[in-house]
C-alpha positions as CSV (number, residue, x, y, z in Angstrom):
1,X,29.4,-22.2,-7.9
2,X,27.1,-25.2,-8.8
3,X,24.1,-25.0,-6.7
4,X,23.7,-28.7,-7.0
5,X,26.9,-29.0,-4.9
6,X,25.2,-27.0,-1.5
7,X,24.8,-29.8,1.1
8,X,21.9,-29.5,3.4
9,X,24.0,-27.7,6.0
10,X,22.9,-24.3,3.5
11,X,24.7,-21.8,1.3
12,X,27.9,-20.2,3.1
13,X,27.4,-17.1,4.0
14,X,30.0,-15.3,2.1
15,X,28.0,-16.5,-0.9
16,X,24.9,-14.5,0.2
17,X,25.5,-11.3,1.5
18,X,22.8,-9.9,3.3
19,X,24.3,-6.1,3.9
20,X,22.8,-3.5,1.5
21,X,23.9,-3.4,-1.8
22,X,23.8,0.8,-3.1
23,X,21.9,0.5,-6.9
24,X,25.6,2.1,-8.0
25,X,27.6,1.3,-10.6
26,X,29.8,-0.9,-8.0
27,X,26.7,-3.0,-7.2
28,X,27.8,-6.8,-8.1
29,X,25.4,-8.8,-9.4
30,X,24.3,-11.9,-7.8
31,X,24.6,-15.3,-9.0
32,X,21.2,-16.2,-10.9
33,X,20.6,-19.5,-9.2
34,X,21.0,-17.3,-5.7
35,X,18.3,-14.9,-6.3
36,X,15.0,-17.2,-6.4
37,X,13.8,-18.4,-2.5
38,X,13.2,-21.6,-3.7
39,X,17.1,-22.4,-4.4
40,X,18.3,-21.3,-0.8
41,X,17.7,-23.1,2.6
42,X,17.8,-19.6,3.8
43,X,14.8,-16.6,4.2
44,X,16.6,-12.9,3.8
45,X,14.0,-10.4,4.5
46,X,10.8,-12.0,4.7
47,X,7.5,-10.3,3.4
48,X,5.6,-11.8,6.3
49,X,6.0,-12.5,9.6
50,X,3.7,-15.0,12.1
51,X,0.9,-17.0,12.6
52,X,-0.3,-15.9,15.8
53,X,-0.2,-12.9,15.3
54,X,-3.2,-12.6,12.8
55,X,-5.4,-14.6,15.2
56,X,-5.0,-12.3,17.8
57,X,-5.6,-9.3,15.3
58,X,-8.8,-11.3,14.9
59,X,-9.6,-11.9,18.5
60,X,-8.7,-7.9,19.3
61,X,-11.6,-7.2,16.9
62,X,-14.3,-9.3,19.3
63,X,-15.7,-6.9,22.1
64,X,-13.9,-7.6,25.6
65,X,-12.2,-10.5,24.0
66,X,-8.6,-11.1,25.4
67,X,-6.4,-13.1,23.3
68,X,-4.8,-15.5,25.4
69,X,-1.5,-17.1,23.8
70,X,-0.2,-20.5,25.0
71,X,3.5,-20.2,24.4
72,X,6.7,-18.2,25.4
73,X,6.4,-14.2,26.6
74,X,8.1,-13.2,23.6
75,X,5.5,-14.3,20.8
76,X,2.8,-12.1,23.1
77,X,5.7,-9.3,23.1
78,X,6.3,-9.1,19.7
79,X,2.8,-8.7,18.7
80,X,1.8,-6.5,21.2
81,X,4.9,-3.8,20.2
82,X,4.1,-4.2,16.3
83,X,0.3,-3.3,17.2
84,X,1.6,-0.4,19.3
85,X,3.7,0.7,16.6
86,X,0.7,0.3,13.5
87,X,-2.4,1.2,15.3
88,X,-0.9,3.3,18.5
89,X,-3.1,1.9,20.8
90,X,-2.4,-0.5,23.7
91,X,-3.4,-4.8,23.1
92,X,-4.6,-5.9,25.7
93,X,-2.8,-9.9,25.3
94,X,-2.2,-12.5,27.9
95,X,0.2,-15.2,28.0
96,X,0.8,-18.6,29.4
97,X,4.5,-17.3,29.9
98,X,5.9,-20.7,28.9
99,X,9.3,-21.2,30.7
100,X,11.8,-24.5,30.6
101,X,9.4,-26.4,32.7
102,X,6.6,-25.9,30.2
103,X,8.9,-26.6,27.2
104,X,9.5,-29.9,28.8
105,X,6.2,-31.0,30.6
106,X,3.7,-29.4,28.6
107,X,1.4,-26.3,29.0
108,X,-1.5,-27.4,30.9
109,X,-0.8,-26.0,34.1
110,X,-0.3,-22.7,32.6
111,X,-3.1,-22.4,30.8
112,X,-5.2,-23.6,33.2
113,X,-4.1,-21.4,35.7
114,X,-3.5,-18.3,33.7
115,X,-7.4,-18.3,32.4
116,X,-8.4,-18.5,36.1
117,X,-6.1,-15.4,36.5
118,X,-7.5,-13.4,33.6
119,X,-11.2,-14.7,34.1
120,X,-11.1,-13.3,37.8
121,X,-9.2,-10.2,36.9
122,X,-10.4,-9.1,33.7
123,X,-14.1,-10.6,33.6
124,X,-13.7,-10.8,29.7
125,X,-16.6,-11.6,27.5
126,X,-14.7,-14.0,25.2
127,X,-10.9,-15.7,25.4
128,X,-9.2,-16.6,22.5
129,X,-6.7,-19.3,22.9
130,X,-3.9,-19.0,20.2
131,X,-1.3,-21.6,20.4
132,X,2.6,-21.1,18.8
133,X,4.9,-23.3,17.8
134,X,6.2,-24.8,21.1
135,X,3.0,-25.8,22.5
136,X,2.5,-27.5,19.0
137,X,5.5,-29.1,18.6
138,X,5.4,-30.4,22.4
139,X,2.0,-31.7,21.7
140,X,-0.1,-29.8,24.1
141,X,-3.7,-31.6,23.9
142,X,-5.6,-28.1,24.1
143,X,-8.7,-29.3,24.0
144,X,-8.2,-31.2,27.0
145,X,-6.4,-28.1,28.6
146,X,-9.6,-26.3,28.1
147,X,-11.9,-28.5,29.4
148,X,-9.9,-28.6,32.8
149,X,-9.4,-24.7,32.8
150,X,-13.7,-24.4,32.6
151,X,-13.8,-27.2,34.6
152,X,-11.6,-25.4,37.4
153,X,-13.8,-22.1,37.2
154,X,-16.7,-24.1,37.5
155,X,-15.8,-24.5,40.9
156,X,-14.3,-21.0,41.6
157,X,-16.8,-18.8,40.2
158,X,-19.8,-21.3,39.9
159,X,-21.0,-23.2,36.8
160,X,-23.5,-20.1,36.0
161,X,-20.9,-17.8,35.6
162,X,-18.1,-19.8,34.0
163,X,-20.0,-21.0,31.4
164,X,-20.8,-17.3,30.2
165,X,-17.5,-17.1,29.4
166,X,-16.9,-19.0,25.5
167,X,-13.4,-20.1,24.8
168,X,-12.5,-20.3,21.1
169,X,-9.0,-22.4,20.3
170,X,-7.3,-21.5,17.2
171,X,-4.3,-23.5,16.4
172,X,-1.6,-21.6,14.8
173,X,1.7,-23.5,14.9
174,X,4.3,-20.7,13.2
175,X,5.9,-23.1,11.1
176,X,2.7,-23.7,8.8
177,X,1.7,-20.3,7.6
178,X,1.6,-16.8,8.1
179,X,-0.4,-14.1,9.8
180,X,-3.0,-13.8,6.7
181,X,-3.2,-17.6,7.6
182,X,-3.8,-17.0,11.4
183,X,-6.5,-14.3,10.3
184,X,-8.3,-17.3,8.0
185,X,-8.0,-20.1,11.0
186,X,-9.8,-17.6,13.2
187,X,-12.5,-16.9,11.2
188,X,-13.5,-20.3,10.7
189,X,-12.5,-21.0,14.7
190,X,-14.8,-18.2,15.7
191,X,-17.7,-19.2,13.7
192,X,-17.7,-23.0,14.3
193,X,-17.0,-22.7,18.0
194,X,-20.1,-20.0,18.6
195,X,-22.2,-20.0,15.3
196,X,-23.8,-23.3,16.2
197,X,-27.5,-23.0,15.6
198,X,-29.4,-22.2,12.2
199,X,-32.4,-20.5,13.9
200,X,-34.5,-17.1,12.1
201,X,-33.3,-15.7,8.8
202,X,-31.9,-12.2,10.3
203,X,-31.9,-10.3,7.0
204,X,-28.3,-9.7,7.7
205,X,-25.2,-9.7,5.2
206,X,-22.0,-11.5,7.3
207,X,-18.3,-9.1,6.6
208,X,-15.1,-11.2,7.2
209,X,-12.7,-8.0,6.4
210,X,-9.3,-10.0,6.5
211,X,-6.4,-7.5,7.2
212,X,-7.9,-4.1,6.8
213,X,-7.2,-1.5,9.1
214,X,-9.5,0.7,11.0
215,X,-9.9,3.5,8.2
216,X,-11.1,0.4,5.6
217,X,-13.8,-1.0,8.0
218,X,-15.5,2.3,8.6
219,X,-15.1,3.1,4.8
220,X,-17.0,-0.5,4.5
221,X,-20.0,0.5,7.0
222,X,-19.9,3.8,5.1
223,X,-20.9,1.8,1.8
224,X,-23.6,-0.8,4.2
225,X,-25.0,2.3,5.8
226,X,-25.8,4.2,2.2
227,X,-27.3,0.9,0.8
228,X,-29.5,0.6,3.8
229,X,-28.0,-3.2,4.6
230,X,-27.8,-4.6,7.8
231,X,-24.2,-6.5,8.7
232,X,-22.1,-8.3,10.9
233,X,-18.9,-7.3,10.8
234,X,-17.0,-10.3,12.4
235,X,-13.6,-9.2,13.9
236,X,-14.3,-5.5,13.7
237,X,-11.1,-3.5,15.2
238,X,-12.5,-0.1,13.7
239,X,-13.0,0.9,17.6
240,X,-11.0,-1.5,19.2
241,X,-8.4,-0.4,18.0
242,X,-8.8,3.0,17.1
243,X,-10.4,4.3,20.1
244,X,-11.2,8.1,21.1
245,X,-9.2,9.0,24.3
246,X,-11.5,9.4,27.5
247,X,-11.6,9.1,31.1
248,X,-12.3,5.3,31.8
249,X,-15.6,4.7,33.2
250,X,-14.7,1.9,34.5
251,X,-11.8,-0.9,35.8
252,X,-10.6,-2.7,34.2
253,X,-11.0,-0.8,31.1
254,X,-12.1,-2.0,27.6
255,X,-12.0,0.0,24.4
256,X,-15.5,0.5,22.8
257,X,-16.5,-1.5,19.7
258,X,-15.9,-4.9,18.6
259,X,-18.1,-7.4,17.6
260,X,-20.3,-9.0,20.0
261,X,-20.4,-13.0,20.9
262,X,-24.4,-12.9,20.1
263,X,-23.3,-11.1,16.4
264,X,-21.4,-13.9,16.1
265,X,-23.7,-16.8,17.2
266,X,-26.2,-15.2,14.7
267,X,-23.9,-15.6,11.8
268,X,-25.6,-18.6,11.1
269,X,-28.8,-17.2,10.1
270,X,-27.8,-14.1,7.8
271,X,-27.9,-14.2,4.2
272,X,-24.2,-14.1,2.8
273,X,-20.9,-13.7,4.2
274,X,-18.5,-11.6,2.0
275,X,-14.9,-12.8,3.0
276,X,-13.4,-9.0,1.6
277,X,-10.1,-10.6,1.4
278,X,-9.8,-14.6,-0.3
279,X,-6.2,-15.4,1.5
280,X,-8.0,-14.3,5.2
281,X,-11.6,-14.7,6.4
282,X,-12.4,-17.3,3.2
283,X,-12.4,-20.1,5.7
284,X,-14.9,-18.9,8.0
285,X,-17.2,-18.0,5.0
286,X,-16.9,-21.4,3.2
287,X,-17.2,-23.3,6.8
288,X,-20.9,-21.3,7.3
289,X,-21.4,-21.8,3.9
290,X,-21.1,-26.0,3.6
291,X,-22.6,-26.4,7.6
292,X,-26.0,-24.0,6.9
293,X,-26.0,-22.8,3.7
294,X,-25.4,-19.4,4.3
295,X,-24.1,-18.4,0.2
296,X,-20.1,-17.2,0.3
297,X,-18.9,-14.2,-1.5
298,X,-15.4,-14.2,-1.5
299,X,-13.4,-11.5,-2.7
300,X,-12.4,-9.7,-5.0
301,X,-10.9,-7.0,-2.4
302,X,-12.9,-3.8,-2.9
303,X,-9.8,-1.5,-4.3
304,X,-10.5,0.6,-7.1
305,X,-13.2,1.0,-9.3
306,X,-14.0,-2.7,-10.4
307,X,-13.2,-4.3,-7.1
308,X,-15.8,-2.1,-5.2
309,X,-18.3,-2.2,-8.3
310,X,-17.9,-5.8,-7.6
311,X,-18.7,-5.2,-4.1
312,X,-21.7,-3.4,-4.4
313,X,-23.5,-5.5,-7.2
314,X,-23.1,-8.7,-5.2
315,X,-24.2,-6.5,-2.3
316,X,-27.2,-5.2,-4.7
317,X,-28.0,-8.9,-5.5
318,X,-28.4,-11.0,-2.4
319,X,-30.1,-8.2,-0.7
320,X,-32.2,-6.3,-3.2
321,X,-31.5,-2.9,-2.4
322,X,-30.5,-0.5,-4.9
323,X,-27.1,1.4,-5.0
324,X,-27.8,4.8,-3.8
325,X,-27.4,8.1,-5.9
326,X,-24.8,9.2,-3.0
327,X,-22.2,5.7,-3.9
328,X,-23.0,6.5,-7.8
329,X,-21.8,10.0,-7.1
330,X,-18.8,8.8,-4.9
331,X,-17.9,6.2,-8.1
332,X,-18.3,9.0,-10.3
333,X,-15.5,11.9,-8.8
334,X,-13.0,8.6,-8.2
335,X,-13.2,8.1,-12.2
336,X,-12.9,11.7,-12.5
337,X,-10.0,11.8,-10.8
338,X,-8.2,8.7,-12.6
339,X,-9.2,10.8,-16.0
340,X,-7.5,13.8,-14.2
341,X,-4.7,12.2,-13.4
342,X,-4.0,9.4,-16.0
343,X,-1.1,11.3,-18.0
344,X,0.7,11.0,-14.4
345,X,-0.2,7.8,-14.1
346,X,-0.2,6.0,-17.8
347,X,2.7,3.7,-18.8
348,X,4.7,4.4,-15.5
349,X,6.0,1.4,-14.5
350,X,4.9,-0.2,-10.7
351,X,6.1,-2.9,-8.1
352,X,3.5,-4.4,-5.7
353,X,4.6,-5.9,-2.6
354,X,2.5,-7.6,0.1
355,X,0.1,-10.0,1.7
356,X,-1.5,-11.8,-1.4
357,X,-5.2,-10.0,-1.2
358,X,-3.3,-6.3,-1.1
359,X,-1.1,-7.4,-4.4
360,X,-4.3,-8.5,-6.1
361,X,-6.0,-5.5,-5.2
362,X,-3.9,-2.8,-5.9
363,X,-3.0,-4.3,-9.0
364,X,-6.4,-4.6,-10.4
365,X,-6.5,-0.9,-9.2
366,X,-2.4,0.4,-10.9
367,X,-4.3,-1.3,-14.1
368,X,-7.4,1.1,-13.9
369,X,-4.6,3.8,-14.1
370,X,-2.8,2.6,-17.0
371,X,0.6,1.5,-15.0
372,X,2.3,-1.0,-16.2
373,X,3.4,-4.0,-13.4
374,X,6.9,-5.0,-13.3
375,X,6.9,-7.1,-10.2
376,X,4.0,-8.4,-7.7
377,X,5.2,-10.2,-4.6
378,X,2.9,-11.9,-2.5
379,X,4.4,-12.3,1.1
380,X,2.5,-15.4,2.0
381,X,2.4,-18.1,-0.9
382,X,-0.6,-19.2,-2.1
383,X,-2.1,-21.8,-4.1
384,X,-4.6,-19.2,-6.4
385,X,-2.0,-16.2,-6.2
386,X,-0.3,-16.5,-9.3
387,X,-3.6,-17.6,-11.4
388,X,-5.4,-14.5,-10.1
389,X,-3.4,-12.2,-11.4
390,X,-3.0,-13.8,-14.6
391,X,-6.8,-13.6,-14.6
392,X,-6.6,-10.0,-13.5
393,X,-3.8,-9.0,-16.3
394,X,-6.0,-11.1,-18.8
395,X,-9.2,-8.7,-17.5
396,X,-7.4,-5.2,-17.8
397,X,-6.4,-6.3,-21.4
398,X,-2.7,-5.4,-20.3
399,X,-0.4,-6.3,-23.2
400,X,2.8,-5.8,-21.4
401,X,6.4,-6.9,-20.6
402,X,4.8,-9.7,-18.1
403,X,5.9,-9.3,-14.8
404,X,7.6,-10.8,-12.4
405,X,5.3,-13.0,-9.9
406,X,6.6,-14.0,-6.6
407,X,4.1,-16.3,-4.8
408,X,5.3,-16.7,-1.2
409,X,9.4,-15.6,-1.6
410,X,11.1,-12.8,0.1
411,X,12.2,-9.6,-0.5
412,X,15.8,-10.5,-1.8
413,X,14.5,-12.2,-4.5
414,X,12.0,-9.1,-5.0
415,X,15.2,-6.2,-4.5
416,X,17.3,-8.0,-6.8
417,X,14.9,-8.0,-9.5
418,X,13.8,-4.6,-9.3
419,X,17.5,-3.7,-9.5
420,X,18.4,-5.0,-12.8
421,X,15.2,-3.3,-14.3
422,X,16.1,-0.7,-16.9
423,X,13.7,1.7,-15.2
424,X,11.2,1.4,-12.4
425,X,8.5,4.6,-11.0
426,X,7.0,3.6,-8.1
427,X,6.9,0.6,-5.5
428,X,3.6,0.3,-3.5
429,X,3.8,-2.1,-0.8
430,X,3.6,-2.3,2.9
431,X,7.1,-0.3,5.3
432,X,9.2,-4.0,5.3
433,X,10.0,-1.7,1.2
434,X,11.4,1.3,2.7
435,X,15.1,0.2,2.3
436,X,14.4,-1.3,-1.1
437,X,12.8,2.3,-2.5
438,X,15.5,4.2,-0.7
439,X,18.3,2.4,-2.3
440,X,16.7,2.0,-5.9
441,X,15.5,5.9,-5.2
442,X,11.9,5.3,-6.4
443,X,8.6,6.8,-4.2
444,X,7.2,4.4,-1.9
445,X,3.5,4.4,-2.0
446,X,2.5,2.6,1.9
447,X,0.1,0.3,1.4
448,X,-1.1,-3.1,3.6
449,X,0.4,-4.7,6.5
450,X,2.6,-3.3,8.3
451,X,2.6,0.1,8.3
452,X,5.0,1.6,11.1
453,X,7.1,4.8,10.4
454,X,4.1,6.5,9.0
455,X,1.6,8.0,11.4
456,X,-2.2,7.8,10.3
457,X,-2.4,5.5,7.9
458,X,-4.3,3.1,9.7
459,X,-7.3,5.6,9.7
460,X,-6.9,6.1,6.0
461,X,-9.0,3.4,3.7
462,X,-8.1,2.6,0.7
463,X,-11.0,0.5,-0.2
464,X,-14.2,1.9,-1.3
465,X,-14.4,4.6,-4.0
466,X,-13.3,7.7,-1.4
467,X,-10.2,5.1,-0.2
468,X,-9.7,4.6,-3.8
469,X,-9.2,8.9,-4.6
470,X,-7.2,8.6,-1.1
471,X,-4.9,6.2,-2.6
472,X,-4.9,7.7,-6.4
473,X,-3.6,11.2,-5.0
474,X,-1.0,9.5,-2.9
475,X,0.2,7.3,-5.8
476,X,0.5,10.6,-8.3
477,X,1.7,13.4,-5.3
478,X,4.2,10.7,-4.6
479,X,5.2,10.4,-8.0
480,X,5.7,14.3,-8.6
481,X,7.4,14.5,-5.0
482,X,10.8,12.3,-7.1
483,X,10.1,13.2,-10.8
484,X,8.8,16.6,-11.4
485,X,11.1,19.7,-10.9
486,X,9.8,22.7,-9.0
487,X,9.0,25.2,-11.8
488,X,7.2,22.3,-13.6
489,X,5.1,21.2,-10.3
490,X,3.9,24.8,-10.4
491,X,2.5,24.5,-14.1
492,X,0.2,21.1,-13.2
C-alpha cells in the first residue's frame, strides 16, 4: 500500500489493527510507513491525555481553591475519576455543566450562575476558571463572563466580600496541547493574575514543581528545610491531595495544605523561581522573570545524582547557604548504592516512556547506572525534547546504538519498535505501558503520570537523592523479579 494514495478520509481500518499483537512468532509485522504518528490521520494509544486536566491539578494545589470548569460534565468527570484513581483522595471540581443550549448560545449564563452557586455554598478562597474545547471553539468571551459573574456577587454578597474572592482564567482549549501544557498555562495564569506588585525583597526561593506527586514535593521541602531556605511552593498538592483522614472540623470541608493566594501575590518579590520541570511551570517562571526581574531556574528535573546536584548548587548560589553535611550524606549512600548495584544495572538495555520532563529525567538518571536507552517517548511533543536528550546522551558520554526518540507520538509507534528489538530489559514509564511490558514480557518500572493500578506510589518521590535510592532498588528488584532464578536470587 502506497501511503501517498490515503485520501484525507484516513487509513482503513483493516490496514491498522488496533487489537493486541502477542510478541510470538505469529506476530505480523506492520508496514513501515504505518508505524510513525506522523504518517497516520489517526492517534492509537496516546501517551497523554488533556489540557484541562493539568490546570485543575494546578488549581487543586492552591488552598480552598475550587477549580471551576466551563464546559460539558464529562471533562469535570473524567478528571475527577483519574485523580481518585492516582492520588485516592476526593477533587473537589465544579462545572458549568454545559448542555445543548450552551453548545449553541454560549456559556455565560452558566458560568455566571454556577460561581454564584459555588461562591455562596463553598465560600472558597480562590476559583480557577478552566475552559475546554467547546467553550473555545464557541467563542465564549470569558473575560467578559467574569466580569458579570463578580459583578452579580457584588450585589448578592456585597462588594467587600466579593472582591475577596480572586478569579484566575486559564484557557485550555484540548485541541492545542496537553495536560503538562495545562500545568504550564496555569503557572503563568496564576502568577500574572495575583503576583501584581514588586514590593520587599522576601528572601524567598519561588518552586513551580510541574507534575510531581505528593511524595516528590515533600522530598523537595525535605532538601529546602536542610539548606535552611525559605520557598514558595506554588501549586503545592503534597496535602491537598494527600491528606491524613480526620473528623471534619468544619462544613464544608477543605483538605489542609495548599498554597496560599498571599504566597502567591508575594511571588513577585522572592529571589528565583526554580520551574523543577521545563515542559510545566517554565511559563510562570519566565513570565515573573521578564515582568520584575525575579532570575528563572528552569530545570533540569532533580532525578538522580546530577539532576539534584544541579538542584542544590543553583539553590547554594542564589541564596548563599551552604549544602548541609545531612544532603552530602544523603548524596553519598545514593552513589553507594548505584556502585552496589551497577553489575545489575550496566549495559541492560531501557525504554522510557512519558511526559517530556520524566523522559529527560530518568534518562539522565538509567545513564548514571550504565543502561543503555533503546527508546525515549515523550507523550506531549515539544520543541527542546529531542535536543535535550541529545545534550543529555552527549553529557553521559554514552557511545551507543542511538535510540529511538519519539517527541509527541503515541504508543503504537513506541510498541512496535520495542518489538522488533533483538533484546530489551526493562521499560520505565507511567501504567498507559502495562500492556506493552506484559506482551513483550519485560519488568515495568512505574514512573510519572499516571499511575493507577499501583497503590502508593504517589507518596513515593523519586526526586531528590532518597527518591533517587527509592527508584534505583525498584529498577534492580524489578529486574531480578523477571531475570534471576531462585537459587541465584539467594546468592546476591
Amino acid at each position: 500500500m502506497q501511503l501517498k494514495e490515503i485520501p484525507i478520509a484516513g487509513i482503513p481500518y483493516d490496514q491498522i489493527k488496533i487489537a493486541k499483537v502477542p510478541a510470538t512468532p505469529e506476530y505480523c509485522e506492520r508496514p513501515a510507513e504505518l508505524i510513525p504518528s506522523t504518517s497516520r490521520s489517526v492517534v492509537i494509544n496516546p501517551n497523554r491525555t488533556c489540557m484541562p486536566l493539568g490546570a485543575m491539578w494546578a488549581v487543586l494545589g492552591v488552598k480552598k481553591a475550587v477549580p471551576f470548569v466551563q464546559g460539558a460534565q464529562g471533562c469535570t468527570t473524567y478528571v475527577r475519576y483519574t485523580f481518585s484513581r492516582i492520588f485516592k483522595e476526593p477533587a473537589v471540581i465544579a462545572t458549568a455543566s454545559f448542555h445543548e443550549d450552551a453548545a449553541v448560545f454560549g456559556g455565560r449564563r452558566n458560568l455566571v450562575e454556577g460561581i454564584r452557586n459555588l461562591v455562596v455554598r463553598y465560600w472558597p478562597e480562590l476559583i480557577g476558571v478552566v475552559t475546554t474545547c467547546s467553550s473555545e471553539i464557541i467563542g465564549d468571551d470569558m473575560v467578559s463572563f467574569i466580569k458579570m459573574a463578580r459583578a452579580n456577587l457584588r450585589k448578592e454578597i456585597g462588594a467587600k466580600k466579593a472582591d475577596q474572592i480572586p478569579i484566575v482564567l486559564v484557557n485550555t482549549p484540548s485541541f492545542a496541547g496537553s495536560h503538562v501544557e495545562g500545568y504550564d498555562r496555569a503557572s503563568r495564569a496564576f502568577v500574572e493574575t495575583l503576583a501584581t506588585t514588586r514590593g520587599e525583597p522576601n528572601g524567598k526561593v519561588n518552586i513551580i514543581p510541574g507534575l510531581l506527586y505528593p511524595g516528590d514535593i515533600r522530598e523537595i521541602k525535605h532538601l529546602l528545610r536542610h539548606m535552611g531556605i525559605e520557598a514558595i511552593v506554588l501549586f503545592d498538592i503534597s496535602d491537598t491531595l494527600d491528606a491524613p483522614l480526620e473528623p471534619p472540623t468544619s462544613v464544608p470541608y477543605w483538605a489542609p495544605g495548599g498554597t496560599e493566594v498571599e504566597e502567591i501575590k508575594d511571588m513577585a518579590n522572592s529571589l528565583a523561581t526554580f520551574a523543577l520541570q521545563p515542559h510545566a511551570g517554565q511559563a510562570g517562571a519566565r513570565y515573573l522573570e521578564r515582568k520584575y526581574g525575579v532570575r528563572a531556574v528552569v530545570g533540569p528535573p532533580p532525578v538522580g545524582v546530577q539532576g539534584t546536584d544541579a538542584f542544590l548548587k543553583a539553590l547554594r548560589e542564589i541564596t548563599g547557604k551552604p549544602i548541609p553535611r545531612s544532603l552530602l550524606e544523603e548524596r553519598g549512600r545514593l552513589v553507594d548504592s548505584l556502585a552496589d548495584t551497577l553489575h545489575h544495572t550496566m549495559m541492560k538495555k531501557v525504554a522510557v516512556m512519558g511526559d517530556p520532563d520524566i523522559v529527560l529525567g530518568v534518562t539522565r538518571f538509567v545513564l548514571e547506572m550504565g543502561m543503555e536507552p533503546v527508546a525515549l517517548a515523550g507523550g506531549t511533543a515539544s520543541k527542546t525534547f529531542v535536543h535535550d536528550v541529545e545534550a543529555i546522551l552527549a553529557e553521559a558520554g554514552y557511545e551507543g546504538e542511538p535510540p529511538l526518540i519519539i517527541n509527541g507520538g503515541d504508543l503504537f509507534e513506541f510498541e512496535e519498535y520495542l518489538k522488533k528489538q533483538s533484546r530489551l530489559d526493562l521499560i520505565i514509564g507511567n501504567s498507559r505501558a502495562v500492556d506493552i511490558s506484559r506482551e513483550l514480557q519485560v519488568p515495568l518500572v512505574r514512573v510519572g503520570f499516571p499511575i493507577y493500578d499501583r497503590f502508593g506510589y504517589q507518596k513515593r518521590p523519586i526526586v531528590g537523592y532518597r527518591g533517587g535510592e527509592m527508584l534505583l532498588a525498584e529498577i534492580v528488584n524489578s529486574m531480578l523479579d523477571y531475570q534471576y532464578p531462585d537459587d541465584r536470587t539467594q546468592q546476591l
